[in-house]
C-alpha positions as CSV (number, residue, x, y, z in Angstrom):
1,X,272.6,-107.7,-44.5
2,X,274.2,-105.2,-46.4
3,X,278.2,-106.1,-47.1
4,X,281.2,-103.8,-48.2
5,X,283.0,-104.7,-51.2
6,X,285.8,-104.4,-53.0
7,X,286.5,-104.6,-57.0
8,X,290.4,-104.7,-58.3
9,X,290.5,-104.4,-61.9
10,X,292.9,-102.2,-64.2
11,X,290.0,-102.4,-66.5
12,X,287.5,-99.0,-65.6
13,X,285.1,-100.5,-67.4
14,X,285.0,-104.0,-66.2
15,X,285.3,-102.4,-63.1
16,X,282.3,-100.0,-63.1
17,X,280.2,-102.9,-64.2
18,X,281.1,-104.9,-61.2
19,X,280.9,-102.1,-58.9
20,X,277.4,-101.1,-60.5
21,X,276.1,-105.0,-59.9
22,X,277.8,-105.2,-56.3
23,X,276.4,-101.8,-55.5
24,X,273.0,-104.0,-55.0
25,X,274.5,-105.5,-51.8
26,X,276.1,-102.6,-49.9
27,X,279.1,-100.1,-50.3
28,X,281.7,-101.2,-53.0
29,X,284.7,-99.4,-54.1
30,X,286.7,-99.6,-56.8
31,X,290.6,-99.8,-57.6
32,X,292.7,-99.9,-60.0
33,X,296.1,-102.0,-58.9
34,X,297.5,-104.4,-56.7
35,X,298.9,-102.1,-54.1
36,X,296.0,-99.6,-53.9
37,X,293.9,-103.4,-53.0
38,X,296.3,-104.2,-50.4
39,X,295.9,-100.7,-49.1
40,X,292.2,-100.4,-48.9
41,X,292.2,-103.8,-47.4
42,X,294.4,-103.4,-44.6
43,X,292.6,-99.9,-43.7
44,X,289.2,-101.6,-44.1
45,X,290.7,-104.1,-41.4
46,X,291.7,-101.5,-38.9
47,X,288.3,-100.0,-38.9
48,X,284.7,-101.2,-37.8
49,X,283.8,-102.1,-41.4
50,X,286.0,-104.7,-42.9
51,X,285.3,-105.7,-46.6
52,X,283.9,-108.9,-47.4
53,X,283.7,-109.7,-50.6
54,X,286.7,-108.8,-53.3
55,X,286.0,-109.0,-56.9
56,X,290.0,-109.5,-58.0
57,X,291.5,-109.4,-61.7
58,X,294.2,-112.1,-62.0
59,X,296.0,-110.1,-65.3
60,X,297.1,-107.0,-64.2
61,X,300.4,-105.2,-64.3
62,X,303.3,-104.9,-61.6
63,X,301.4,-107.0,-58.9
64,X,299.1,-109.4,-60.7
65,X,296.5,-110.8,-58.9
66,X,297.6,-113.9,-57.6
67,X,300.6,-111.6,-55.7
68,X,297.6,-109.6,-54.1
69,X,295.4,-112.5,-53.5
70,X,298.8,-114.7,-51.6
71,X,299.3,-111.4,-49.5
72,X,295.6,-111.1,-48.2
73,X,295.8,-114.4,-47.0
74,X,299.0,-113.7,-45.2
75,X,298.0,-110.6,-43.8
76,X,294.7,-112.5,-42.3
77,X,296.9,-115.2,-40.8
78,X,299.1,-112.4,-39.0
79,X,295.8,-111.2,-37.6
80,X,294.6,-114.1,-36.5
81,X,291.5,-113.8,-38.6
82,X,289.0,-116.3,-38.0
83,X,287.7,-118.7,-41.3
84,X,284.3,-116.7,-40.8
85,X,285.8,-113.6,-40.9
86,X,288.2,-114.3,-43.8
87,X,287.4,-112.1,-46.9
88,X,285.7,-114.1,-50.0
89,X,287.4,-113.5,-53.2
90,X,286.1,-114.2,-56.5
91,X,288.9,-114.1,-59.7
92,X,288.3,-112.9,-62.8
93,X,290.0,-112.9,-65.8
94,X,288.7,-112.1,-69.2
95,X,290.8,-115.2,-70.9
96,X,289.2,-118.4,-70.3
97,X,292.2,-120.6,-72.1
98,X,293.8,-123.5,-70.9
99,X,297.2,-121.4,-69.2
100,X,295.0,-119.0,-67.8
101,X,292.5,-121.7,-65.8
102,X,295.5,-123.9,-65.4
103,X,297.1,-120.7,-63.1
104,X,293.4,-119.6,-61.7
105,X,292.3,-123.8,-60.8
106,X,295.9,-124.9,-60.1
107,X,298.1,-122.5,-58.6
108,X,296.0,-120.5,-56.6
109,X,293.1,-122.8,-56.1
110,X,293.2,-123.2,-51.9
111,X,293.4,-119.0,-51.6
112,X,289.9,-118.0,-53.2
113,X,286.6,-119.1,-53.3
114,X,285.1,-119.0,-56.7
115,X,286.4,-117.6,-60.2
116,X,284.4,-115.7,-62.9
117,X,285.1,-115.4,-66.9
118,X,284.4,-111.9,-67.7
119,X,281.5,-111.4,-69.5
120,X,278.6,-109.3,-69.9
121,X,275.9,-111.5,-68.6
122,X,276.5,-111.2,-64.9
123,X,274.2,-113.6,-63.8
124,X,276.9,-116.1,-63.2
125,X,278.6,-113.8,-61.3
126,X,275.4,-113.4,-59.1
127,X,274.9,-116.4,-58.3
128,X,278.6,-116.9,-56.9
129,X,277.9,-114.0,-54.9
130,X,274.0,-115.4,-53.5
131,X,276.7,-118.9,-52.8
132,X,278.2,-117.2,-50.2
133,X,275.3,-116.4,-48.7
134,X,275.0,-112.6,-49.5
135,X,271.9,-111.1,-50.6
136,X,270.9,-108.0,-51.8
137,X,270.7,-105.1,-50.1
């Protein structure tokens, strides 16, 4: 089953390796902020193909991940959105320190599903992506 996804990082690089790993499952598209993720989301909503998976920097600027990630969530509770239905986030961050997985474990903790350290062996990130039960392509 192929699956459309999303990858928000401020990071072009980071982000074209992601896209380049999730582009193995299906349709991914890349951007670059907060608001432009909000955006895409909602629109993906009001058509037939809704994403599904959202790869989600925490540390970016204006509207840091967490802010996109708690207005998600909200938008999916004003549309009723069923648990099944409910897009699977994974947070990344490319600071694995104590303040960083204190806000990623502790503050935003019942909102996503999993959370990956950058890095460049993706594997990890694979396998939190095969947990859901997505496979490729």
């Amino acid at each position: 089953m192929k699956i459309r996804s999303i990858v928000v990082d401020d990071d072009k690089i980071c982000a074209s390796t992601f896209k380049l790993e999730l582009s193995k499952y299906g349709q991914c598209d890349i951007v670059n902020d907060g608001l432009s993720a909000i955006k895409a989301y909602t629109e993906s909503l009001a058509g037939d193909n809704p994403y599904k998976l959202m790869i989600l920097d925490i540390i970016m600027p204006e509207m840091d991940g967490g802010q996109v990630l708690k207005r998600i969530r909200e938008i999916e509770q004003e549309k009723n959105i069923p648990e099944i239905d409910k897009l699977r986030v994974i947070i990344t961050t490319a600071y694995d320190d104590w303040y960083n997985r204190t806000i990623i474990i502790n503050k935003l903790n019942p909102l996503y599903e999993n959370y990956f350290i950058k890095s460049p062996n993706l594997h990890e990130l694979v396998e939190k992506i095969q947990d859901f039960g997505f496979v490729l392509a």
